[in-house]
Backbone as CSV, one residue per row, in Angstrom:
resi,resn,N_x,N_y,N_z,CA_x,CA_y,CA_z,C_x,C_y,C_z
1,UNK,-9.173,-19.209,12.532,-8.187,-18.755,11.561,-6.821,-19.335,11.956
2,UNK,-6.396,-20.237,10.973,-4.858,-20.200,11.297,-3.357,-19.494,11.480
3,UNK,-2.728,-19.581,12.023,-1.492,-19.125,12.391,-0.588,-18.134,10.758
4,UNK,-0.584,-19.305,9.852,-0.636,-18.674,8.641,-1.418,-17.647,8.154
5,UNK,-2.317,-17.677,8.381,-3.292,-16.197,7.783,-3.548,-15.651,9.176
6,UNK,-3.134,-15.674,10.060,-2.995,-14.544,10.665,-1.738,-13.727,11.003
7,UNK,-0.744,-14.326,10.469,0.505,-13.061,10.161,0.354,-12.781,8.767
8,UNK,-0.263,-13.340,7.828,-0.352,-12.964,6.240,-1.001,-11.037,6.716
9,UNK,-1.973,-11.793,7.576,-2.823,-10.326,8.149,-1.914,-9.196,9.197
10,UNK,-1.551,-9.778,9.548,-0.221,-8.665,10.508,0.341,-8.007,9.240
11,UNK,0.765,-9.037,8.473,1.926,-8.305,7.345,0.936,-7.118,6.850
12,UNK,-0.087,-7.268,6.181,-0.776,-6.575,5.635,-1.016,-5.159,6.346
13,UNK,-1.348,-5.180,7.298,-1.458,-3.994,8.486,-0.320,-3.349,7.911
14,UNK,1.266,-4.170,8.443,2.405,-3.480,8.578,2.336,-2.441,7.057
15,UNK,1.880,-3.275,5.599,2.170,-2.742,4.142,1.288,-1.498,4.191
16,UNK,0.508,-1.324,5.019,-0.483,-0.890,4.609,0.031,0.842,5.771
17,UNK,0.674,0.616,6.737,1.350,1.491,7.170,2.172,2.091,6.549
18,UNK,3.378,1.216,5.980,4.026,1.875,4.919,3.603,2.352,3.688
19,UNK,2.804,1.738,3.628,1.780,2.549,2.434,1.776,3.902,2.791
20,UNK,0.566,4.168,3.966,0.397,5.686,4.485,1.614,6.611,5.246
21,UNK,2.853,6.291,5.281,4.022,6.543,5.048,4.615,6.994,3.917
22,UNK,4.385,6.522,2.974,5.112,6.358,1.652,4.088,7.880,0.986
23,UNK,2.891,7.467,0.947,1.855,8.467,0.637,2.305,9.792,1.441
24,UNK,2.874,9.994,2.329,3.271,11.604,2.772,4.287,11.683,2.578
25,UNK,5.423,11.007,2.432,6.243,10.957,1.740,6.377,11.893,0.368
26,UNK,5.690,11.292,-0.372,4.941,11.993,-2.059,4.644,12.654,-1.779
27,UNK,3.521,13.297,-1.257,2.681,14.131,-1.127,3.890,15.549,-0.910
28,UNK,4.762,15.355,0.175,5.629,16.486,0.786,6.685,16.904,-0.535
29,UNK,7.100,15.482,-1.114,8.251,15.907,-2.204,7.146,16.533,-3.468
30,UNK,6.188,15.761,-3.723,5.100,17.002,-4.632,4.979,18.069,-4.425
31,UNK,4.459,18.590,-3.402,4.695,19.881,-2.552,5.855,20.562,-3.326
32,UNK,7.106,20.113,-2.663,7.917,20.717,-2.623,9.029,21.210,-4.383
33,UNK,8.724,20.187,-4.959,8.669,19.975,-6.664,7.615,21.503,-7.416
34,UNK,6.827,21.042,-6.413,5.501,21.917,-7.384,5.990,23.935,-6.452
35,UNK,6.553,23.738,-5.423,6.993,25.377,-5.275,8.798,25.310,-6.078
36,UNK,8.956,24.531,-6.177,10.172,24.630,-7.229,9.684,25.284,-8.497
37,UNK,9.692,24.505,-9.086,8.599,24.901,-10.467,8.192,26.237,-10.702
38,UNK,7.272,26.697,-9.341,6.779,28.162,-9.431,7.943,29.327,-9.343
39,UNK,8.962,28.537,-8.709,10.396,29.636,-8.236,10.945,29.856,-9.422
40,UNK,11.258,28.667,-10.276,12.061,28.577,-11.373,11.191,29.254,-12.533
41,UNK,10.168,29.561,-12.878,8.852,30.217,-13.415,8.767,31.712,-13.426
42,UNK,9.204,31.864,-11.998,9.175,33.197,-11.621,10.720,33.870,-11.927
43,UNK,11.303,32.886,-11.460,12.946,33.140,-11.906,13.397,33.690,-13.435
44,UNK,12.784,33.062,-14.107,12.168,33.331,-15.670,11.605,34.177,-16.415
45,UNK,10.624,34.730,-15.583,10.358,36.397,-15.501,10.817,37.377,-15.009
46,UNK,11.399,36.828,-14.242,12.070,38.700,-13.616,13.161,39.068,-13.948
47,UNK,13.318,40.375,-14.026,14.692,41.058,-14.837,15.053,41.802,-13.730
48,UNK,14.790,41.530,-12.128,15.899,42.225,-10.448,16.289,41.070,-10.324
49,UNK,16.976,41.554,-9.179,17.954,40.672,-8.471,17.022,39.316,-7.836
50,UNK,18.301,38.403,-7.878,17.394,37.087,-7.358,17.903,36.572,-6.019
51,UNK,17.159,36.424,-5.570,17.927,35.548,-4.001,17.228,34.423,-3.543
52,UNK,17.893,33.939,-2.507,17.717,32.413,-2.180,17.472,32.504,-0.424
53,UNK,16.454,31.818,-0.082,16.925,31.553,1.414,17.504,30.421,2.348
54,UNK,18.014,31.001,2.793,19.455,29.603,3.349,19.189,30.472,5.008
55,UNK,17.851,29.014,5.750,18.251,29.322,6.640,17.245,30.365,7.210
56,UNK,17.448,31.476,7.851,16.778,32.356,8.278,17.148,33.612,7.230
57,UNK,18.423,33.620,6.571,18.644,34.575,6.034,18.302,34.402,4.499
58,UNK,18.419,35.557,3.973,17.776,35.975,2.511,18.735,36.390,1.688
59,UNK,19.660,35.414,1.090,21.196,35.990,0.287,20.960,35.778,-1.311
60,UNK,21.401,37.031,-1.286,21.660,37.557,-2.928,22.620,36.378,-3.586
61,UNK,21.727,36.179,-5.103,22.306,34.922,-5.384,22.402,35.527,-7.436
62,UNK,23.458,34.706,-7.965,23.304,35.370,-9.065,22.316,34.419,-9.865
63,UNK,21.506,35.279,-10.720,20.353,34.336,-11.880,20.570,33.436,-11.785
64,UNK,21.756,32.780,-12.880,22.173,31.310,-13.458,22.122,30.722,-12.424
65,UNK,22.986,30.869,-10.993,23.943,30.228,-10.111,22.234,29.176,-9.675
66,UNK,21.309,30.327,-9.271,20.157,29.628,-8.677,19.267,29.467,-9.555
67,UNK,18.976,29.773,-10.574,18.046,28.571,-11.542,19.100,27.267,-11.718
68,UNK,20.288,27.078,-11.598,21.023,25.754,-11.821,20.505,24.740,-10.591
69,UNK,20.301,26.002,-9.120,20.508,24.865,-8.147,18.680,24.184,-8.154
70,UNK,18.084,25.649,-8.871,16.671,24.846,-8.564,16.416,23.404,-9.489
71,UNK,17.099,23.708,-10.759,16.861,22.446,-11.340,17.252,21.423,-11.167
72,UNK,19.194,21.262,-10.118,19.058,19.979,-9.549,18.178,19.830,-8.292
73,UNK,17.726,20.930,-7.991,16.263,20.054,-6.798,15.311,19.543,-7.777
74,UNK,14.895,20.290,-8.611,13.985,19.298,-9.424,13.965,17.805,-9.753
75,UNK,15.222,18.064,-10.041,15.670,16.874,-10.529,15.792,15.618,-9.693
76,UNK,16.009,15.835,-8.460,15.998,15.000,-7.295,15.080,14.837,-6.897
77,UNK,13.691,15.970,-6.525,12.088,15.894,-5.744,11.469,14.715,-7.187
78,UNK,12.187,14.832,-8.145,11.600,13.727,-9.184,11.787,12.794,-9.279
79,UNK,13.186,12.628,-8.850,13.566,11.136,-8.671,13.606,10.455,-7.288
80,UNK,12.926,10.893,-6.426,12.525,10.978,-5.174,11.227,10.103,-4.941
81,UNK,10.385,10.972,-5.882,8.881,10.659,-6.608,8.714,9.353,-6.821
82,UNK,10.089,9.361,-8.295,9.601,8.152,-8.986,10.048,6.536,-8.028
83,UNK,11.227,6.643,-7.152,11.369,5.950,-5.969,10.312,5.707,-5.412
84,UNK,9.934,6.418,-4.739,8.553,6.066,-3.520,7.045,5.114,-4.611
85,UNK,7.222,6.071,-5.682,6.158,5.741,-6.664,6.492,3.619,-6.853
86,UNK,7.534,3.685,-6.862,8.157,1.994,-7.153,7.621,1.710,-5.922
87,UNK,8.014,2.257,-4.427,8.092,1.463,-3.131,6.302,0.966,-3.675
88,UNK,5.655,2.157,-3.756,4.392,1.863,-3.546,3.716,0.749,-4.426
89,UNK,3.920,0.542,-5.699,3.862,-0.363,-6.352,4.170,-1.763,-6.077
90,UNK,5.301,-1.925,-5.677,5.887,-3.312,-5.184,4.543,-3.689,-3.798
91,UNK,4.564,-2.902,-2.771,4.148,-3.015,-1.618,2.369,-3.616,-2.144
92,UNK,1.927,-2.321,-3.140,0.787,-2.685,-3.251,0.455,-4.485,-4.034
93,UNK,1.568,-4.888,-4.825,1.458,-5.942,-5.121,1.678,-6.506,-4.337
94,UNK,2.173,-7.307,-3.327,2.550,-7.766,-1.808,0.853,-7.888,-1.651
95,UNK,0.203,-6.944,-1.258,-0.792,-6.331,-0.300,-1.787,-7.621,-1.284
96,UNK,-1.788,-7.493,-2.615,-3.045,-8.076,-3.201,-2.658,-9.426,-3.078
97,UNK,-1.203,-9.684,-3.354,-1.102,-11.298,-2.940,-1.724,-11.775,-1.781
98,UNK,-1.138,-11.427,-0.724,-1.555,-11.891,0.561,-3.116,-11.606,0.738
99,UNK,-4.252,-10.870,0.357,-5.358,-10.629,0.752,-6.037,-11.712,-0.212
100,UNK,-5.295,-12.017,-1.362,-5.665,-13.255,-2.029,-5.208,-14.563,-1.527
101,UNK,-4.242,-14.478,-0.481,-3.951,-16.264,-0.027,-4.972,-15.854,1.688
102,UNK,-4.905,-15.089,2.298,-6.018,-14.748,3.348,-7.439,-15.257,2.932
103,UNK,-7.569,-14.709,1.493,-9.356,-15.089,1.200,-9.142,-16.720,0.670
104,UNK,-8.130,-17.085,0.130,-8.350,-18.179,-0.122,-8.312,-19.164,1.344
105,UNK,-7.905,-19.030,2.044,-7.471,-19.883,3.140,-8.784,-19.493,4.117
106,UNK,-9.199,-18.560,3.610,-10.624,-18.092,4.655,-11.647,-19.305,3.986
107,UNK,-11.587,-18.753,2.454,-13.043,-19.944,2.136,-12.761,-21.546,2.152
108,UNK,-11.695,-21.975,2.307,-10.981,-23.574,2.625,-11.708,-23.676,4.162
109,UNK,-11.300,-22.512,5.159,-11.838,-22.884,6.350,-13.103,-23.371,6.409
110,UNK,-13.789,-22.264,6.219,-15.395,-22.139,5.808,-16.278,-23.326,5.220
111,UNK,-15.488,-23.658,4.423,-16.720,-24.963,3.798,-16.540,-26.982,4.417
């Protein structure tokens, strides 16, 4: 194997790390989107007092003040999402190039 396809293949390793990087990445801001959602849901139904935790402590927060702040987290765990969602895209195109100049340069060797 030549020198060329064998860092094409390093690279690939490396994408493929950031890949499974990128993937917990998502996974944690999904997570964390999807108990938003349920807060702001629940926030929606209840007619007591609402509070927030900041921290270790548990402070009384008014309705509006914290359905406002949950929706700019929403709004961010989404655009968070759709970021990583791009990294992964780009990377995965990378990944198919190079496993396509690797196989090509494999069957050139070969015959």
């Amino acid at each position: 194997m030549d020198q060329n396809s064998q860092k094409k293949i390093e690279e690939l390793q490396l994408i493929e790390q950031n890949l499974s990087n990128l993937l917990m990445q998502k996974q944690n801001f999904q997570s964390r989107l999807l108990e938003n959602e349920n807060a702001l849901k629940e926030l929606e139904q209840t007619k007591k007092q609402s509070y927030k935790i900041i921290g270790n402590l548990l402070i009384s927060m008014d309705k509006e003040k914290l359905k406002k702040d949950l929706t700019d987290e929403k709004e961010i765990f989404s655009l968070r999402i759709k970021n990583i969602e791009k990294q992964e895209n780009k990377l995965k195109e990378r990944a198919t190039e190079l496993q396509s100049e690797v196989l090509k340069n494999l069957n050139k060797d070969g015959k």
